[in-house]
N, C-alpha and C positions, 0 to 999 in steps of 0.2 A: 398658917402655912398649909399646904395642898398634901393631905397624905398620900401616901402612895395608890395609886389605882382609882383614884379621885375624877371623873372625867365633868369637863361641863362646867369648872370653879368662875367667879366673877372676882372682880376686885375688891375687899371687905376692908375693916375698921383694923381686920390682925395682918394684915399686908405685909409686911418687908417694902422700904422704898422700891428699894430695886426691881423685887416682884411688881409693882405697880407699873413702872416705867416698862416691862416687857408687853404685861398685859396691853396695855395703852398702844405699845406699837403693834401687835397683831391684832387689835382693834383695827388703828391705823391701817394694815396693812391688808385687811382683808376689804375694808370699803375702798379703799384707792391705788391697791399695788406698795409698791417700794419706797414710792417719790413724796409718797403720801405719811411716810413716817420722819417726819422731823421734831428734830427737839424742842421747838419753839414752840412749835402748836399741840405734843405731847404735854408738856409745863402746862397749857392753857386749859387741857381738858381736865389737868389732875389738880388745878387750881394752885401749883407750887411754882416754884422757880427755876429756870432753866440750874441757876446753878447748883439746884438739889441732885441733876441729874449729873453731874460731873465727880459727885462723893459715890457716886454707883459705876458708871460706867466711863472709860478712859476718851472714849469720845463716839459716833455715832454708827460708826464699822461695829466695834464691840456690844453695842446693843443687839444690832441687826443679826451678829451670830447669838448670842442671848434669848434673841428669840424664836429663830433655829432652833435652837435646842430645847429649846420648851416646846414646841410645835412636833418635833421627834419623838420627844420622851412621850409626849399626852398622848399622839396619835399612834404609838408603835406600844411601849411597854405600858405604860396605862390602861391602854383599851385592851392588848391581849390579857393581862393580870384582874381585867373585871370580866373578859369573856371567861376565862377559865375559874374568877372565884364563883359566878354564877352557874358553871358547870351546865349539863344537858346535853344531848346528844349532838355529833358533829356539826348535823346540817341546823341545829338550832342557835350554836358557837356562829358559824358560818354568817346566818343571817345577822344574829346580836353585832358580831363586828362589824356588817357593811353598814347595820342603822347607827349605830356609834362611831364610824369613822366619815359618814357620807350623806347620811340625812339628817344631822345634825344643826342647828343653827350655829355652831361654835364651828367645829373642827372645819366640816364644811367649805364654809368662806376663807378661810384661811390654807387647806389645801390648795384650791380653785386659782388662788393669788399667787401662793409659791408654784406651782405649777404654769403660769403665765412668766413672771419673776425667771424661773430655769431654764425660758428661750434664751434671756440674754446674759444670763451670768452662768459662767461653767461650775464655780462651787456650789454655789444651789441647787442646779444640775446634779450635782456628785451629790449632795444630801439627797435630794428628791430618790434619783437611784436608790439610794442607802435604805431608805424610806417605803419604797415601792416594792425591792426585794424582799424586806421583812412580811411585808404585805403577802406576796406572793407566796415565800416560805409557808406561811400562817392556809392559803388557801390549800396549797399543795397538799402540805397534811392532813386536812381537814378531809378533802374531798377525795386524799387516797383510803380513806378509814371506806367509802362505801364502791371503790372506782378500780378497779386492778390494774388497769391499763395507765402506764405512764405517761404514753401521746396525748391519751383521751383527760387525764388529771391535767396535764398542761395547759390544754386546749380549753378545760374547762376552767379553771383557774384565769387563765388569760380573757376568757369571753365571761366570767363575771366580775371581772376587775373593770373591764373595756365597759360595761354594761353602769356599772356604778357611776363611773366617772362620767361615761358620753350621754346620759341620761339627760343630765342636764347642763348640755348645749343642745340636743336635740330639738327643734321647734317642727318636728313634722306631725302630722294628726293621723291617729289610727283606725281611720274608718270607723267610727262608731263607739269605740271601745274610750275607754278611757287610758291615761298613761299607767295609774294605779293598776288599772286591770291586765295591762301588758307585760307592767316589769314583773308582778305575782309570778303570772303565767312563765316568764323568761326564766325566774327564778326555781319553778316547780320544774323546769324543761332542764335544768342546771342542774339541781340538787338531788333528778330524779326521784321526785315524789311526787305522790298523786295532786292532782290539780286540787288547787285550793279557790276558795272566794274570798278574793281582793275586800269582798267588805268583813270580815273575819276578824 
């Protein structure tokens, strides 16, 4: 089982069915959306039987919140419980949680889908919110430890959250520079510290 503050786990040998069949559908859910998580073709990838899936979960609604909830827990109290056991100064917390919740190859994909998923469902919606406030909260303090100004914490808050996320659907080229050498700079312009090198 996943200890607490665990981020990044894969499906192993000590599994829990159940735990398997979650993992399996935000696998699912991050290469094809919602429609892409079925039971049939879950069973196929974990090599068992649809009906193994029915001693776990009451039918495919109850997955779907299952893995809600695992997608919350890993991306909200997991990552902050490892930002803060690895401790360091605010704006180094700051940074650690956006590469753990945002450049990740796990979390990543899987926000990316639930955040698509929450155009057209209002409860995913209401998690996402749930989700993004924590977020928020998390930057809020963060960057009022160096920021006195509460508009300007907001504002900055909001414009490195917008920055995380719009990163990558952005396809524009920056004159010469690279993306790596952009977001550095966005982030030193954010965090108020001196400019750094991207290759660092």
């Amino acid at each position: 089982m996943r200890r607490r503050g665990e981020v990044g786990h894969t499906v192993g040998a000590t599994r829990t069915p159940r735990d398997s069949w979650i993992e399996a559908g935000l696998q699912a859910l991050a290469a094809g959306g919602p429609d892409a998580v079925r039971v049939e073709a879950l069973a196929k990838r974990l090599g068992v039987t649809k009906g193994g899936f029915y001693g776990s979960f009451a039918d495919r609604d109850a997955l779907l919140r299952a893995m809600l909830d695992a997608w919350e827990r890993e991306s909200t109290d997991d990552v902050i419980d490892r930002v803060e056991r690895e401790g360091g100064d605010p704006k180094s917390k700051i940074h650690r949680a956006g590469m753990l919740t945002f450049s990740s190859d796990r979390l990543l994909p899987i926000d990316l889908a639930i955040r698509e998923w929450a155009r057209r469902d209002p409860e995913v919606a209401a998690r996402l919110r749930r989700v993004d406030d924590r977020r928020m909260a998390l930057l809020r303090e963060l960057i009022g430890t160096f920021c006195a100004d509460p508009d300007e914490v907001e504002a900055r808050s909001m414009l490195a959250f917008c920055v995380a996320i719009g990163a990558h659907f952005l396809a524009a080229d920056h004159g010469g520079r690279t993306r790596a050498q952009v977001l550095a700079h966005v982030a030193d312009l954010l965090l108020d510290r001196p400019r750094t090198d991207p290759g660092d």
